[in-house]
C-alpha positions, -999 to +999 in steps of 0.1 A: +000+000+000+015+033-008+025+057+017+010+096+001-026+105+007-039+112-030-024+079-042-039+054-011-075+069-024-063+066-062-057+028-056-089+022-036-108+042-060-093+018-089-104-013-069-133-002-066-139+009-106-125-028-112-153-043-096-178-026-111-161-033-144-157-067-138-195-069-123-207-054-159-187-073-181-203-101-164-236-089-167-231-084-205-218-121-210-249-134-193-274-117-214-254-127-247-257-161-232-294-158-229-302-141-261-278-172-279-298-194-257-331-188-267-323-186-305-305-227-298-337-235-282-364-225-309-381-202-288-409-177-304-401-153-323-409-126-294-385-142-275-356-148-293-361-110-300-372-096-265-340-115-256-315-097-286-330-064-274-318-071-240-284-078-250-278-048-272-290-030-247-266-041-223-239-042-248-244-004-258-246+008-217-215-011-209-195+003-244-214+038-232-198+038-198-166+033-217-156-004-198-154-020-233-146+000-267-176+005-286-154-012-318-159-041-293-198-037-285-204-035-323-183-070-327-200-085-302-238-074-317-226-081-352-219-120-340-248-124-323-267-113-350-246-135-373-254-166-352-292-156-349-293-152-391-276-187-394-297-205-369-326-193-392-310-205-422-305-237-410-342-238-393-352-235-431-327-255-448-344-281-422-385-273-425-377-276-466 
């Protein structure tokens, strides 16, 4: 632990920011595990999208907040929009 003031309250101020970023991060993961989730299972329509909407959404706040790059956020959207657009594909390719 350092010995000046300003930098004890820097490094607890840090550890504290790291947990939050690590909390979000989390957060995000979990509803792009959901949204991936529902499109594997065949849910409805509504679904599948009510759960898409939720991970942009969390996607954008976290890239907003600035604890990933928003280069980042758009990668992550574009692929699970990918995945959703192939799992449709194949649904059809299937049904035919």
């Amino acid at each position: 632990m350092p010995n000046i003031k300003s930098v004890k309250k820097d490094v607890i101020k840090s550890r504290k920011n790291h947990l939050r970023n690590v909390a979000a991060k989390s957060a995000m993961k979990t509803f792009i595990k959901k949204a991936r989730l529902a499109i594997d299972s065949g849910a409805a329509e509504e679904e599948i999208a009510k759960a898409i909407q939720l991970a942009y959404k969390v996607i954008d706040k976290t890239a907003e907040r600035g604890i990933i790059h928003k280069n980042q956020a758009a990668r992550r959207k574009s692929r699970l929009m990918k995945y959703y657009h192939k799992q449709l594909q194949q649904a059809g390719q299937n049904a035919s």
